[in-house]
CHARMM-style PDB file with segment names, atoms N, HN, CA, C and O in Angstrom:
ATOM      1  N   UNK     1    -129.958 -11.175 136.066  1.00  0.00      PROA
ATOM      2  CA  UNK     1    -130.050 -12.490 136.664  1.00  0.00      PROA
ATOM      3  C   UNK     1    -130.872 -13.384 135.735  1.00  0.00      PROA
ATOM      4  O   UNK     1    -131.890 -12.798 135.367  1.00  0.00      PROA
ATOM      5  N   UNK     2    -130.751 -14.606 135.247  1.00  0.00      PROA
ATOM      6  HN  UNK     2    -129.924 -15.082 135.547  1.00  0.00      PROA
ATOM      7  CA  UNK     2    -131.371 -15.632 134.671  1.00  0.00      PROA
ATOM      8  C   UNK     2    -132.981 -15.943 135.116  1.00  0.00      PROA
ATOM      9  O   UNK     2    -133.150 -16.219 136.303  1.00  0.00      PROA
ATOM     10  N   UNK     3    -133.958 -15.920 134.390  1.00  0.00      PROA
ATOM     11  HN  UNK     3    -133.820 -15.696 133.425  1.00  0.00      PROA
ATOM     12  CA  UNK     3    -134.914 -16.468 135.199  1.00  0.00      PROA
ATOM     13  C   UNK     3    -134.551 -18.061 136.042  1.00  0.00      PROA
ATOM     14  O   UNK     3    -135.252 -18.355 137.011  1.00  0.00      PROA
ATOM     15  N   UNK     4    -133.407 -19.039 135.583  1.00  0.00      PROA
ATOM     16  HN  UNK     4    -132.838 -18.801 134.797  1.00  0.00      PROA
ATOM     17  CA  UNK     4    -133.471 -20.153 136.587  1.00  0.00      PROA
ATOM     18  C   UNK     4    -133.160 -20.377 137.988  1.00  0.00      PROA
ATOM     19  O   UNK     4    -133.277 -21.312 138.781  1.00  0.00      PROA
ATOM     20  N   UNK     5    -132.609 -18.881 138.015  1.00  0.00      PROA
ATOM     21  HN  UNK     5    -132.513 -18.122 137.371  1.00  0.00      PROA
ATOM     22  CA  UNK     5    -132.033 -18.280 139.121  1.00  0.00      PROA
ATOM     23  C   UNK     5    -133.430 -17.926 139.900  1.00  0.00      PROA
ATOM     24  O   UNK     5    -133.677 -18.682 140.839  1.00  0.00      PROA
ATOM     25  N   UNK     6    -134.442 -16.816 139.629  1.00  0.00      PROA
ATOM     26  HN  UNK     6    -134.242 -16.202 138.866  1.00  0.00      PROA
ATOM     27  CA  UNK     6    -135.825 -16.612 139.762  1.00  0.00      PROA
ATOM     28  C   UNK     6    -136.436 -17.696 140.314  1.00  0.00      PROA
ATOM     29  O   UNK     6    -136.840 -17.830 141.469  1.00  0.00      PROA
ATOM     30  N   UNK     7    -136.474 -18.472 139.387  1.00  0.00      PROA
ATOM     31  HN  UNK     7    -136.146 -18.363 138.449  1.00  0.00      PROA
ATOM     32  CA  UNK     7    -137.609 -19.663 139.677  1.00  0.00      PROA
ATOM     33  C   UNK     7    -137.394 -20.069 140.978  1.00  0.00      PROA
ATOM     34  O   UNK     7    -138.290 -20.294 141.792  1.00  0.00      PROA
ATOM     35  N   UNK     8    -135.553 -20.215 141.284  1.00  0.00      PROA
ATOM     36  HN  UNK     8    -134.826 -20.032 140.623  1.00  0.00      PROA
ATOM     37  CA  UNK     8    -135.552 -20.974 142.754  1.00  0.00      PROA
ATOM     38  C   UNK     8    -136.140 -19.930 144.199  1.00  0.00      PROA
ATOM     39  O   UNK     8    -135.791 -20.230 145.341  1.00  0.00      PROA
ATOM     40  N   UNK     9    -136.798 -19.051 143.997  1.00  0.00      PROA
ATOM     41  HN  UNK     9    -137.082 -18.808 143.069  1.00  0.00      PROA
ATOM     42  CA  UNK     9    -137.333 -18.355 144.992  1.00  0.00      PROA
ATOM     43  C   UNK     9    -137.851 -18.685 145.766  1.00  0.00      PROA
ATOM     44  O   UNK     9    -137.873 -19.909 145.903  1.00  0.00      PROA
ATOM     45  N   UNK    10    -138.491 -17.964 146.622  1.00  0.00      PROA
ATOM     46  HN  UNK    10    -138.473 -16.970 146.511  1.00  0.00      PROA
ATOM     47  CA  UNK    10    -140.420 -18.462 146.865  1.00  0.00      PROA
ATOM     48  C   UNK    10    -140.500 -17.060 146.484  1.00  0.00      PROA
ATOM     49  O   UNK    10    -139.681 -16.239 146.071  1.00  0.00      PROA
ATOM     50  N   UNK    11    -142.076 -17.037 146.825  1.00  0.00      PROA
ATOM     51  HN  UNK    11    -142.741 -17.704 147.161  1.00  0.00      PROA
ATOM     52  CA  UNK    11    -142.745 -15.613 146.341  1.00  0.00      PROA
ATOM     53  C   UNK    11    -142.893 -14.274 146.932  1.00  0.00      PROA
ATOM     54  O   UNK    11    -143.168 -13.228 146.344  1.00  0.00      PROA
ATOM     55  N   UNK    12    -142.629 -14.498 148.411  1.00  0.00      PROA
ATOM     56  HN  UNK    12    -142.405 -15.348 148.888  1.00  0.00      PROA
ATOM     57  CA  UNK    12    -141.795 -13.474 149.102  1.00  0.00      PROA
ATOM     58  C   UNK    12    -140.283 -13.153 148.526  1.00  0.00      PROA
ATOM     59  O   UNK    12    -140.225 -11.938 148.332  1.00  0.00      PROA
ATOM     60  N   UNK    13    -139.457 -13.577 148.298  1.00  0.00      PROA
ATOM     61  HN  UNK    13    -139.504 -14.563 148.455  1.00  0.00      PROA
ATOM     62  CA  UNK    13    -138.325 -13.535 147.594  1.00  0.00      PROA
ATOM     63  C   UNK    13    -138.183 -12.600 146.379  1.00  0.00      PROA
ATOM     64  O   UNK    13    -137.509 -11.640 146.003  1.00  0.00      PROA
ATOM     65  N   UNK    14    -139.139 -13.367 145.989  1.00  0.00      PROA
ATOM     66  HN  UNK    14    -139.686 -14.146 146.294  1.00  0.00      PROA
ATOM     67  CA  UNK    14    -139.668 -12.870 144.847  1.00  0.00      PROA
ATOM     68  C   UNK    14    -140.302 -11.065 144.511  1.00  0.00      PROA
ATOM     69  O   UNK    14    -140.144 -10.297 143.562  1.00  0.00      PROA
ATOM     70  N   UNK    15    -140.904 -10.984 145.574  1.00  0.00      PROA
ATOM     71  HN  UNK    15    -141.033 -11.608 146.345  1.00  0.00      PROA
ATOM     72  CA  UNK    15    -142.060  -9.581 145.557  1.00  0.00      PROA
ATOM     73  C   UNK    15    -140.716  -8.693 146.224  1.00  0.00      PROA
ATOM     74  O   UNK    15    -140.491  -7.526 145.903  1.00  0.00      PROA
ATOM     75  N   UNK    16    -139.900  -9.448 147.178  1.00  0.00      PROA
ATOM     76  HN  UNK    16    -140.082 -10.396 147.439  1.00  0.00      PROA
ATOM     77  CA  UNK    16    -138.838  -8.710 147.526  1.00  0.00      PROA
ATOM     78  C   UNK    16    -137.559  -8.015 146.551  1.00  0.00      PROA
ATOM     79  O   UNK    16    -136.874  -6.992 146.571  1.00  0.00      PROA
ATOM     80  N   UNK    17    -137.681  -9.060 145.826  1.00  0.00      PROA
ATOM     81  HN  UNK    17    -138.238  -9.890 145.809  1.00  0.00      PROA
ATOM     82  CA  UNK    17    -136.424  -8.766 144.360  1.00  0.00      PROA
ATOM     83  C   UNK    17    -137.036  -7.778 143.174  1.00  0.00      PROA
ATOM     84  O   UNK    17    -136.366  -7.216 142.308  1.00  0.00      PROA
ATOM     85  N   UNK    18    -138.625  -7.695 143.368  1.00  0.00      PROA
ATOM     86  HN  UNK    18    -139.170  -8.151 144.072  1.00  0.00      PROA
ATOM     87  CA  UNK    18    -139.172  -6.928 142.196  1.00  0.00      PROA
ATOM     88  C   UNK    18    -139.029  -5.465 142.894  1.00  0.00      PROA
ATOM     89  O   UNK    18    -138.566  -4.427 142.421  1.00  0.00      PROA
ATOM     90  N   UNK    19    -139.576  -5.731 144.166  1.00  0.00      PROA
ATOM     91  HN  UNK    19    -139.952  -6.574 144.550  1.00  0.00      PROA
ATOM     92  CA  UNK    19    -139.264  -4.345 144.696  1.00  0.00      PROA
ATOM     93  C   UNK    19    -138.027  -3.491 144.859  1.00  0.00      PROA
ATOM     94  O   UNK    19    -137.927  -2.268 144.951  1.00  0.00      PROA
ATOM     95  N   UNK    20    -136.828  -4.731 144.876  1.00  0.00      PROA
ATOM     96  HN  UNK    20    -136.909  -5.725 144.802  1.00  0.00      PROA
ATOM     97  CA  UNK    20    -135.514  -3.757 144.704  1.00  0.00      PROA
ATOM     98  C   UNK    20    -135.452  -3.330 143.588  1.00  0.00      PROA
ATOM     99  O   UNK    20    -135.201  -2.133 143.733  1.00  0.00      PROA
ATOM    100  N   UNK    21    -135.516  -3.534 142.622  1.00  0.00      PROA
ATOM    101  HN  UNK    21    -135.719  -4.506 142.505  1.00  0.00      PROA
ATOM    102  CA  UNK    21    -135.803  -3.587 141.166  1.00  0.00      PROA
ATOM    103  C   UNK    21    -136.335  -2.616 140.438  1.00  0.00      PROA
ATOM    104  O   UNK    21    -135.956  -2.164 139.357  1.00  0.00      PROA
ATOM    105  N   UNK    22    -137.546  -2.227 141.330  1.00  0.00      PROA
ATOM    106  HN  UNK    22    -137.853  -2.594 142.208  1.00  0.00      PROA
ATOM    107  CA  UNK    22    -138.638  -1.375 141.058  1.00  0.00      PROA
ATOM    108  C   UNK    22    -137.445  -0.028 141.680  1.00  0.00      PROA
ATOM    109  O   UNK    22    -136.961   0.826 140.938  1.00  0.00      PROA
ATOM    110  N   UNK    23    -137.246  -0.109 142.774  1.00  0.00      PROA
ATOM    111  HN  UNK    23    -137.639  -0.802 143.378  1.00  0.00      PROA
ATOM    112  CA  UNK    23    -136.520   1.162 142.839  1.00  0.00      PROA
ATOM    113  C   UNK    23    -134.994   1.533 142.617  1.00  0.00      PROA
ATOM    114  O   UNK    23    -134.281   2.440 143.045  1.00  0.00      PROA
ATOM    115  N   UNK    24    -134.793   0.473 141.786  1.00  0.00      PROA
ATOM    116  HN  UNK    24    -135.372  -0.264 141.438  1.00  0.00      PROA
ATOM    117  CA  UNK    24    -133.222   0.960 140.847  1.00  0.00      PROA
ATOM    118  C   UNK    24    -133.186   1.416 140.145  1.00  0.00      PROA
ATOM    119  O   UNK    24    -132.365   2.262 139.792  1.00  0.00      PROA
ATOM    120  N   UNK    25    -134.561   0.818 139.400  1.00  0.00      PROA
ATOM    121  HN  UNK    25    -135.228   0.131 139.688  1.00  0.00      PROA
ATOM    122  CA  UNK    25    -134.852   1.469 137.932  1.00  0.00      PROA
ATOM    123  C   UNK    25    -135.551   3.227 138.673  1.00  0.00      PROA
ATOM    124  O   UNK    25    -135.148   4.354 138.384  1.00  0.00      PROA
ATOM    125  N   UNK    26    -136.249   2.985 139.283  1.00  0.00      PROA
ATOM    126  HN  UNK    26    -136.576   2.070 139.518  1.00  0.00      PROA
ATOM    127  CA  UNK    26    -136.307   4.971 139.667  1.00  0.00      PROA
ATOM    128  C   UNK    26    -134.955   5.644 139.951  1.00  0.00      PROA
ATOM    129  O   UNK    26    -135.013   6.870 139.849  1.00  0.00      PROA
ATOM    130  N   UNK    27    -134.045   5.267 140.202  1.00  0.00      PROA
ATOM    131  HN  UNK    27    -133.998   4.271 140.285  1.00  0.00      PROA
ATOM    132  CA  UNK    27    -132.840   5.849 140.748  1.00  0.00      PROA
ATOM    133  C   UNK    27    -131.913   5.774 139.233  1.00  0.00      PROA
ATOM    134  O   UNK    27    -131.105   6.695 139.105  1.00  0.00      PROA
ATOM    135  N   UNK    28    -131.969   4.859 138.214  1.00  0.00      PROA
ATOM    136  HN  UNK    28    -132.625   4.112 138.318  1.00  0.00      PROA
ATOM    137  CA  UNK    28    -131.321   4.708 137.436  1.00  0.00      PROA
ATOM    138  C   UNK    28    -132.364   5.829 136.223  1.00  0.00      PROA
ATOM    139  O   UNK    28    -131.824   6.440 135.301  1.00  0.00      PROA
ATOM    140  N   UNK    29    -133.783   5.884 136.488  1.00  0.00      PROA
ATOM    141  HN  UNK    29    -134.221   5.388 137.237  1.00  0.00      PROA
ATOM    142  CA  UNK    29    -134.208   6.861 135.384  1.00  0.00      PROA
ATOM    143  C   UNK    29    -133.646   8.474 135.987  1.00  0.00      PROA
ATOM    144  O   UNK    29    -133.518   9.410 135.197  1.00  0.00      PROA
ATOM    145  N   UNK    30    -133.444   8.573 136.986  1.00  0.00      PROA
ATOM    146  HN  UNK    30    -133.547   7.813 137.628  1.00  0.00      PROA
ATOM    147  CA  UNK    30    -133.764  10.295 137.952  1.00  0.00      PROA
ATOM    148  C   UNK    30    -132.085  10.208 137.405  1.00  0.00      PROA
ATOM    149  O   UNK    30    -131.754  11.207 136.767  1.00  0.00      PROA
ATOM    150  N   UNK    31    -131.245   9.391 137.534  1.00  0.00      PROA
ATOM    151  HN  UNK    31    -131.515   8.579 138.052  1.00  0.00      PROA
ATOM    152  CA  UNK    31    -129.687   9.716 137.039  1.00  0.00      PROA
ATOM    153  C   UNK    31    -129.523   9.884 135.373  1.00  0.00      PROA
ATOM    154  O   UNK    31    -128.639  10.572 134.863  1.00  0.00      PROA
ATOM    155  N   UNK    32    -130.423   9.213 134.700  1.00  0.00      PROA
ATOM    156  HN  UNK    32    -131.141   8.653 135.114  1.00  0.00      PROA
ATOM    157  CA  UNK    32    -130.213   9.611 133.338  1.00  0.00      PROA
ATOM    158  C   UNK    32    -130.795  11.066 133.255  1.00  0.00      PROA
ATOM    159  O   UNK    32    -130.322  11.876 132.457  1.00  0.00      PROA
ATOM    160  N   UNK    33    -131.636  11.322 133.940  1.00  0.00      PROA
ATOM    161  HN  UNK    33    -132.020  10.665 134.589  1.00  0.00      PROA
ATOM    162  CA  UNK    33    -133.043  12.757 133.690  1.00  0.00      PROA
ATOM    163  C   UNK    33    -132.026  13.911 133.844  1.00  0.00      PROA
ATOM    164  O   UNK    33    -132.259  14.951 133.228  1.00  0.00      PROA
ATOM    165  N   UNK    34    -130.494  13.782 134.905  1.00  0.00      PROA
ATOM    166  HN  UNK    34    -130.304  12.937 135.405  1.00  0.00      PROA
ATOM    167  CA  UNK    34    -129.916  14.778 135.427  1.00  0.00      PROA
ATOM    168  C   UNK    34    -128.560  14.793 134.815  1.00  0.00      PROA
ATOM    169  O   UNK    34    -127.609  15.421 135.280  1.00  0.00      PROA
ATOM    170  N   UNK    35    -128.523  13.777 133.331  1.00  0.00      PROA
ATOM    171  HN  UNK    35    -129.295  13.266 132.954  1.00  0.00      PROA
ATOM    172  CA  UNK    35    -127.355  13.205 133.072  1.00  0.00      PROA
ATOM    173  C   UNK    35    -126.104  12.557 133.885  1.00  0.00      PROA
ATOM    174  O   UNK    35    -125.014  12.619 133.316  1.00  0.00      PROA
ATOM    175  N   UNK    36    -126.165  11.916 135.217  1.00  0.00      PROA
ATOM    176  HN  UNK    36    -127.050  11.866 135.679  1.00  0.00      PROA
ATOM    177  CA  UNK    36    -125.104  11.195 136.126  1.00  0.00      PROA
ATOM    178  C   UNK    36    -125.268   9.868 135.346  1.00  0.00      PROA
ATOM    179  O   UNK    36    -124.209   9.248 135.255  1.00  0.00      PROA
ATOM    180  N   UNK    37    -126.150   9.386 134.865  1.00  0.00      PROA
ATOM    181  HN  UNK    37    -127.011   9.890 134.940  1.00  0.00      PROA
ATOM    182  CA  UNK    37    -125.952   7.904 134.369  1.00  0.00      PROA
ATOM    183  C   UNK    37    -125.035   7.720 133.537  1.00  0.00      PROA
ATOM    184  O   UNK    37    -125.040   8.361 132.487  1.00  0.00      PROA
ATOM    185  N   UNK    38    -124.068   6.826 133.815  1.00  0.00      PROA
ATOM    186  HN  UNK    38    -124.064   6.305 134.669  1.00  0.00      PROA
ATOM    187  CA  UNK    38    -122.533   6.114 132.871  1.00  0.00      PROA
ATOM    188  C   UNK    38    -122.989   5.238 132.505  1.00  0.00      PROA
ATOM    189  O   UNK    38    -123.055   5.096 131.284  1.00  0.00      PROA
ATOM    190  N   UNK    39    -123.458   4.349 133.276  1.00  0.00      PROA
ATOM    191  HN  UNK    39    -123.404   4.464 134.268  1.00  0.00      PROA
ATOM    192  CA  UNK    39    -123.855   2.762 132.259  1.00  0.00      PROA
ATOM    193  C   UNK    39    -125.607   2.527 132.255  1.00  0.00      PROA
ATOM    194  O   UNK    39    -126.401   2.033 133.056  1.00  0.00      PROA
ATOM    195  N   UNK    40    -125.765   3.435 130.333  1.00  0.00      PROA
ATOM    196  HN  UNK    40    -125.120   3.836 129.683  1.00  0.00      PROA
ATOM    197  CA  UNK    40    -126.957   3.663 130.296  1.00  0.00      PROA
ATOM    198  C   UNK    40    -128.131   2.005 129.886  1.00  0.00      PROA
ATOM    199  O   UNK    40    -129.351   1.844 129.905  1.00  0.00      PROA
ATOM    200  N   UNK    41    -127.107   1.197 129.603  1.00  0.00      PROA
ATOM    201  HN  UNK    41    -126.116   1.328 129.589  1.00  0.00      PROA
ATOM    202  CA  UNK    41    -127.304  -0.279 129.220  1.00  0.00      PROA
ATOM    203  C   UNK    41    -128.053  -1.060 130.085  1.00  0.00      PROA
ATOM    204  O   UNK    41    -128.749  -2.043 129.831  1.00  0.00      PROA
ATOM    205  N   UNK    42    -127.706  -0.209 131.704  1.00  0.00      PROA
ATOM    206  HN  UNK    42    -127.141   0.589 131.911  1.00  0.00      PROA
ATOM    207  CA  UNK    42    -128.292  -0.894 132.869  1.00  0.00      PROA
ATOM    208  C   UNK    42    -129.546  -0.746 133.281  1.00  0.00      PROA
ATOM    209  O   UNK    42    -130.108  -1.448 134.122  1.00  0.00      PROA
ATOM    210  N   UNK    43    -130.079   0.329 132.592  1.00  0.00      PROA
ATOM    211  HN  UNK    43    -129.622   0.899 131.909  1.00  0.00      PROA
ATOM    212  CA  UNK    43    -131.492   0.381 132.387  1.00  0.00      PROA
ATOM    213  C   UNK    43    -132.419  -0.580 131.710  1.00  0.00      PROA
ATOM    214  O   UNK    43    -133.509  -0.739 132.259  1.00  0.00      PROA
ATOM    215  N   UNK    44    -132.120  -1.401 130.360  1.00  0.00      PROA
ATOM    216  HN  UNK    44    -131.235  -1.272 129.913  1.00  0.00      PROA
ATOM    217  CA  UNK    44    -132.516  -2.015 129.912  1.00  0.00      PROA
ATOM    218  C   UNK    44    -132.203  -3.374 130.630  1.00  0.00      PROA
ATOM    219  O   UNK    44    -133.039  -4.242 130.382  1.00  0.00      PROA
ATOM    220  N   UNK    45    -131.054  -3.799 131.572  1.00  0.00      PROA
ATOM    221  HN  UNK    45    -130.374  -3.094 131.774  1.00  0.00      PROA
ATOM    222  CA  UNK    45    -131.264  -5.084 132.433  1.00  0.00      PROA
ATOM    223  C   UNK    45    -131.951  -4.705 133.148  1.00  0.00      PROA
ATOM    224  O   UNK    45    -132.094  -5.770 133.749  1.00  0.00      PROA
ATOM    225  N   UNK    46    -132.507  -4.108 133.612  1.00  0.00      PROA
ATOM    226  HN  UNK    46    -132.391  -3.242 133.124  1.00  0.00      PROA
ATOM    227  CA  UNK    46    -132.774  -3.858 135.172  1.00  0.00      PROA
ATOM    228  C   UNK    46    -134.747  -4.026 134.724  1.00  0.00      PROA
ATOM    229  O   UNK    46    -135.502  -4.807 135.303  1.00  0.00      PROA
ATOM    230  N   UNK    47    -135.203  -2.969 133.475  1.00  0.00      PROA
ATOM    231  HN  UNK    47    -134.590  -2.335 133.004  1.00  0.00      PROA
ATOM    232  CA  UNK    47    -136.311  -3.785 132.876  1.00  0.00      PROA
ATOM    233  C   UNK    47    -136.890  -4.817 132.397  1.00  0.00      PROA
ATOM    234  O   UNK    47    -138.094  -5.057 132.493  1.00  0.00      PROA
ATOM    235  N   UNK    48    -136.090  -5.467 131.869  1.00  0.00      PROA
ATOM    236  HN  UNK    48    -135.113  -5.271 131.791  1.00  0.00      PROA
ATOM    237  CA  UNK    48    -135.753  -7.035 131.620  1.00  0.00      PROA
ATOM    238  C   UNK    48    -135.938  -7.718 132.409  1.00  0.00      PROA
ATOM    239  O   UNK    48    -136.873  -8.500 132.240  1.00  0.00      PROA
ATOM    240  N   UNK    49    -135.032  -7.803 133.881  1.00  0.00      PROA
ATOM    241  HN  UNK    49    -134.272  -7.168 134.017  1.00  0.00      PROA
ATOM    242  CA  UNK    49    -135.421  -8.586 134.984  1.00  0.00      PROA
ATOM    243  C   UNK    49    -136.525  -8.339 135.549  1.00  0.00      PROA
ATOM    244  O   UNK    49    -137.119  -9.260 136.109  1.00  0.00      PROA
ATOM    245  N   UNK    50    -137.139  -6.831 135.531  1.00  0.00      PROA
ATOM    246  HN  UNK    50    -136.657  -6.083 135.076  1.00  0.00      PROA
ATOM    247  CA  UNK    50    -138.278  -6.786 136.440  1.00  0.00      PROA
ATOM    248  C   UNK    50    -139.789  -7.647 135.500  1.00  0.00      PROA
ATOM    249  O   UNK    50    -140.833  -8.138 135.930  1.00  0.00      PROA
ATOM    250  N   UNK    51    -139.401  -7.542 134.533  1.00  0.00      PROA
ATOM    251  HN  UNK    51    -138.553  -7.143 134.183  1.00  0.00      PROA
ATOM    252  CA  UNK    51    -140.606  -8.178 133.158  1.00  0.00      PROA
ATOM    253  C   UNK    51    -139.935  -9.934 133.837  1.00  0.00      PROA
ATOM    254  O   UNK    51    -140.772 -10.795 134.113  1.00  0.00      PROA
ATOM    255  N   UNK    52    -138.723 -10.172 133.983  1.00  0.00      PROA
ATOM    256  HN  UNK    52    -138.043  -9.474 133.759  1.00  0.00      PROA
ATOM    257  CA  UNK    52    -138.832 -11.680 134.648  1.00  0.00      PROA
ATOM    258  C   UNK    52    -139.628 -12.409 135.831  1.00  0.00      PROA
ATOM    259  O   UNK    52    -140.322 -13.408 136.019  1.00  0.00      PROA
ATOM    260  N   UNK    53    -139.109 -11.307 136.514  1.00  0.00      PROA
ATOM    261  HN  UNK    53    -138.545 -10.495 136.361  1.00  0.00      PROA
ATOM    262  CA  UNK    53    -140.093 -11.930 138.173  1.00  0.00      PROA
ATOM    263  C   UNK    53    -141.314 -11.717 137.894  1.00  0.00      PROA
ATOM    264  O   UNK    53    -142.122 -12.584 138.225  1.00  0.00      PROA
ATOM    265  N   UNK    54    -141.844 -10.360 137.124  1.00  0.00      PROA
ATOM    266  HN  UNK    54    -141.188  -9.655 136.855  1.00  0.00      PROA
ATOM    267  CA  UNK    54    -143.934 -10.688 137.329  1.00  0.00      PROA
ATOM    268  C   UNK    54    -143.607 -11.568 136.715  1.00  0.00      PROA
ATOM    269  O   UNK    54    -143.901 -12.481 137.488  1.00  0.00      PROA
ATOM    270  N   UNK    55    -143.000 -12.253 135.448  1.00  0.00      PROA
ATOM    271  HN  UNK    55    -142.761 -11.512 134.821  1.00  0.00      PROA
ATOM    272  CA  UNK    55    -143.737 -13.157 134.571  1.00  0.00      PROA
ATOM    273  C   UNK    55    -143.619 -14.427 135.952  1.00  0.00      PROA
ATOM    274  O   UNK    55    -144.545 -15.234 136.039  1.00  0.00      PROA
ATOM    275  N   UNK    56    -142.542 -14.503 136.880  1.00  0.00      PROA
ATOM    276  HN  UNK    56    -141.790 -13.847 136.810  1.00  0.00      PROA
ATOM    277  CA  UNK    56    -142.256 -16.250 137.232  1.00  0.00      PROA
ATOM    278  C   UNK    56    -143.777 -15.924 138.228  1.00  0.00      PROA
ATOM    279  O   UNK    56    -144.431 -16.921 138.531  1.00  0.00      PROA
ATOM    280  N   UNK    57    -144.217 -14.734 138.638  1.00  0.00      PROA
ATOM    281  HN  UNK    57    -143.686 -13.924 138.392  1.00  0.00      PROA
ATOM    282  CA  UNK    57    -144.736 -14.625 140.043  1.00  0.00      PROA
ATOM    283  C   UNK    57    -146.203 -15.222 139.138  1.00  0.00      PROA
ATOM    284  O   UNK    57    -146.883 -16.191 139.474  1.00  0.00      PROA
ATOM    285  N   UNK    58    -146.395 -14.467 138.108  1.00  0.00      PROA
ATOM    286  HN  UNK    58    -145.842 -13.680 137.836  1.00  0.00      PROA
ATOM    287  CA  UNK    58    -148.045 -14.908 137.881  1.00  0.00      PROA
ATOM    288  C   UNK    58    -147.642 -16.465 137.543  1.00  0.00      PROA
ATOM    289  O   UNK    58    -148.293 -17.350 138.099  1.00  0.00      PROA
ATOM    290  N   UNK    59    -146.721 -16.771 136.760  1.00  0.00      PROA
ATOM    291  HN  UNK    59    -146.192 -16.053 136.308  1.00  0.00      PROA
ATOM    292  CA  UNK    59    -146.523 -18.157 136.493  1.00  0.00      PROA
ATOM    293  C   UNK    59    -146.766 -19.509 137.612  1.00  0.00      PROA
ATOM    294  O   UNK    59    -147.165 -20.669 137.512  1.00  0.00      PROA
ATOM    295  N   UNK    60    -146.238 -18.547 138.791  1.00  0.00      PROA
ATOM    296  HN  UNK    60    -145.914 -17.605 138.872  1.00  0.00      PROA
ATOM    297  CA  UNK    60    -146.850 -19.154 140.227  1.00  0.00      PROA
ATOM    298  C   UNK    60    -148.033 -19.575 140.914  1.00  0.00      PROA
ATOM    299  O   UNK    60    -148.465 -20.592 141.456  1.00  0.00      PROA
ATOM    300  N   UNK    61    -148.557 -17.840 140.571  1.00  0.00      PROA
ATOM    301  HN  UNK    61    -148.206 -17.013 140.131  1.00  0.00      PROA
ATOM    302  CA  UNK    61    -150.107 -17.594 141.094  1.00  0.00      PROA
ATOM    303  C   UNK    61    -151.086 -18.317 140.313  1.00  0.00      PROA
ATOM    304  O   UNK    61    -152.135 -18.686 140.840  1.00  0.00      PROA
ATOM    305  N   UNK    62    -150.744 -18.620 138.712  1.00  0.00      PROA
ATOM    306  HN  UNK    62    -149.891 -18.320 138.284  1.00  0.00      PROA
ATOM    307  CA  UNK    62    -151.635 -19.373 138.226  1.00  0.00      PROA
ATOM    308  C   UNK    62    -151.386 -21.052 138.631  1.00  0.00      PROA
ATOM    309  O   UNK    62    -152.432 -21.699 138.673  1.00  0.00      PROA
ATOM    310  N   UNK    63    -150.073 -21.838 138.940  1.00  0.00      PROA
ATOM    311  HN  UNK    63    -149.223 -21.312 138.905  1.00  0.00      PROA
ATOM    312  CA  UNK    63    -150.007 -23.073 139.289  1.00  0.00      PROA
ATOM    313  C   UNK    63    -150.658 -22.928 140.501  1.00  0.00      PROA
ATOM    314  O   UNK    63    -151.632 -23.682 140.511  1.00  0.00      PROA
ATOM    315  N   UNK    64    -150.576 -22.420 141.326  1.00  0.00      PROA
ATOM    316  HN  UNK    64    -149.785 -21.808 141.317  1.00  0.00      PROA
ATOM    317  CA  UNK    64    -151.424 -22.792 142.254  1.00  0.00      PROA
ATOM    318  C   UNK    64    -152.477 -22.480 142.484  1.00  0.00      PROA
ATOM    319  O   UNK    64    -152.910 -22.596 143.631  1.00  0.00      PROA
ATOM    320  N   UNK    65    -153.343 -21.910 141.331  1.00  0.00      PROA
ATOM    321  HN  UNK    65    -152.991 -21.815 140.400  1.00  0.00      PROA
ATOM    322  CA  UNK    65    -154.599 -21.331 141.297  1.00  0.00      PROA
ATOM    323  C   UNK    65    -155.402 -22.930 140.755  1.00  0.00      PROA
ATOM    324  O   UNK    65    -156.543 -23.348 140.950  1.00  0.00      PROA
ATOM    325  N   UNK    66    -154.152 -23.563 139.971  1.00  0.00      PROA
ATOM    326  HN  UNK    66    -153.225 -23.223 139.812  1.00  0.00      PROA
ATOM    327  CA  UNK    66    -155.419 -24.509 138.669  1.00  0.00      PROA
ATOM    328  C   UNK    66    -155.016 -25.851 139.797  1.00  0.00      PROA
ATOM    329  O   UNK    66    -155.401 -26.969 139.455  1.00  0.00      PROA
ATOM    330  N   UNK    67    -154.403 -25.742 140.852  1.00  0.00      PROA
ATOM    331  HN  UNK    67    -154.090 -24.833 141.130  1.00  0.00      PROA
ATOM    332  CA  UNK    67    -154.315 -26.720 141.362  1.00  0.00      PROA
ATOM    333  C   UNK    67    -152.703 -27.708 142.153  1.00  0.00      PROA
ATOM    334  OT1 UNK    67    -152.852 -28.809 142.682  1.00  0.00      PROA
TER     335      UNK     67
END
């Protein structure tokens, strides 16, 4: 997913999408560990996006920290 896509969240949305995220990538490492993983490529989106949302979430937490 695009971060411009991200940005339009809120931050519940947000903590919600990292958390699916968070456990695809466990389900997508435990399928490579047992060799079932076919599309091993999807590991590297699936890290990618999760490195997107912390970045938009602190990007958040700090705008509304400085004001």
């Amino acid at each position: 997913m695009a971060a411009t896509d991200f940005r339009s969240k809120s931050n519940d949305q947000l903590k919600e999408e990292l958390l699916q995220l968070k456990k695809e990538q466990f389900n997508l490492r435990f399928q490579a560990a047992t060799g079932q993983l076919e599309k091993t490529a999807r590991i590297k989106v699936v890290r990618r996006d999760i490195a997107r949302v912390q970045t938009i979430l602190r990007e958040k937490a700090r705008a509304e920290a400085e004001g």
